[in-house]
N, C-alpha and C positions, 0 to 999 in steps of 0.2 A: 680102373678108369671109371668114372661117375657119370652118368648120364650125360649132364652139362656136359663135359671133356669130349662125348663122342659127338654131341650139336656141335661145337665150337670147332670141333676137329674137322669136319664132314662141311660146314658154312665156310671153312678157310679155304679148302679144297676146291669145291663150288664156284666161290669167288675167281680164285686164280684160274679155273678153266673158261672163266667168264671172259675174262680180260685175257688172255691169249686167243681164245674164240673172237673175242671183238678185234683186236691186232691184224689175225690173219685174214679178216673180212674187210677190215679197212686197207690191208696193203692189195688186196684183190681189186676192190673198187677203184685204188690211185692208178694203177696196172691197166685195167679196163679205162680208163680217161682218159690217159696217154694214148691208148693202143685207137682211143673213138679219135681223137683231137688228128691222127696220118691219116685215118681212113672216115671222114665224117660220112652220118646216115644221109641217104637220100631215099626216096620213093620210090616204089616197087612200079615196074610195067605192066598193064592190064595184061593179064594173063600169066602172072608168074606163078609160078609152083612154092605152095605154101605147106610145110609140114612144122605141126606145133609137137612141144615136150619133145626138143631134141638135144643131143648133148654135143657139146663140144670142151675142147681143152684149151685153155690159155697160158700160155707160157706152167709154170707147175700149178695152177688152180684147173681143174676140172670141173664141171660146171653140169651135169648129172641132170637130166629132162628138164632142166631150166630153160633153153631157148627153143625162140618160133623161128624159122629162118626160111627164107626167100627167096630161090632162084628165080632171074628173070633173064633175057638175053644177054644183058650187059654187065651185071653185078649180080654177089651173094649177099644178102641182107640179113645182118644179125641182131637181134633183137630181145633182151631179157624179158625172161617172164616176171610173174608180181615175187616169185620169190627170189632170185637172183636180183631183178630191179630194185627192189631195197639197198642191196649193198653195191650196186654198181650203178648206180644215179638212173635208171631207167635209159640211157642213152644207145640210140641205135648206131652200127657200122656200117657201113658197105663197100664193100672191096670188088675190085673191077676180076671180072672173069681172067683176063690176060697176067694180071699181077700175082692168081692163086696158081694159074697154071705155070708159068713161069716159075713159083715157088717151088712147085711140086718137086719130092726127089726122081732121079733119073730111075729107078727102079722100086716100084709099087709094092711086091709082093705077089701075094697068092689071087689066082682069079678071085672078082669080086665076091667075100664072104659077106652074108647078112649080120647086118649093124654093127660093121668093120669102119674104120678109119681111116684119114690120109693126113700126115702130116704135112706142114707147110711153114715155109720159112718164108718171112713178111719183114724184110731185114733184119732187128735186132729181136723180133718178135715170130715165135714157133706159135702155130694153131692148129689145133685138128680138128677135123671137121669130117662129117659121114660122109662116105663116098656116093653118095647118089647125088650130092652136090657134085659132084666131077662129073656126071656122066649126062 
């Protein structure tokens, strides 16, 4: 194989991870639109509890120190950061306290472990979210 043959080889490869790379970030972003469009953002309460680069999971996308999110009495507030917000339009959630608890399953697991999760079912839509939001 000739030089060229291993550019041309290695540029083809490249390419096609580029374009499934862009695939699985745009069907993340349609996913997160729909999921903003049941639960639209609204403003936080003076005095809510603010933790940035936090992770949660959305339906099969996990989403890895990408969100700041915001308990306040009433709602959890979700919110991409600048690298997530590129493929998920910048668009904030907030989902009402009653509706995440309600979600919650009947049985949690183990007492609460550091930077553990709680699943939630948001009718046709699963989230996880860190358990210091529940507490």
């Amino acid at each position: 194989m000739t030089g060229w043959n291993v550019v041309l080889l290695i540029s083809v490869l490249v390419a096609a991870d580029l374009v499934v790379l862009g695939a699985v970030l745009t069907l993340a972003g349609q996913t997160w639109k729909r999921f903003v469009a049941k639960f639209p953002g609204q403003r936080e309460l003076p005095g809510a509890e603010c933790r940035r680069r936090q992770s949660i999971a959305h339906g099969i996308c996990n989403w890895g120190w990408c969100f700041t999110i915001w308990r306040d009495a009433r709602h959890v507030h979700l919110e991409p950061g600048s690298f997530a917000g590129r493929f998920l339009g910048r668009q904030r959630a907030s989902i009402s306290l009653e509706q995440l608890v309600a979600g919650m399953p009947a049985q949690v697991g183990p007492e609460r472990i550091p930077g553990s999760f709680v699943a939630v079912k948001l009718g046709m839509d699963t989230l996880k979210l860190p358990r210091w939001v529940f507490q």
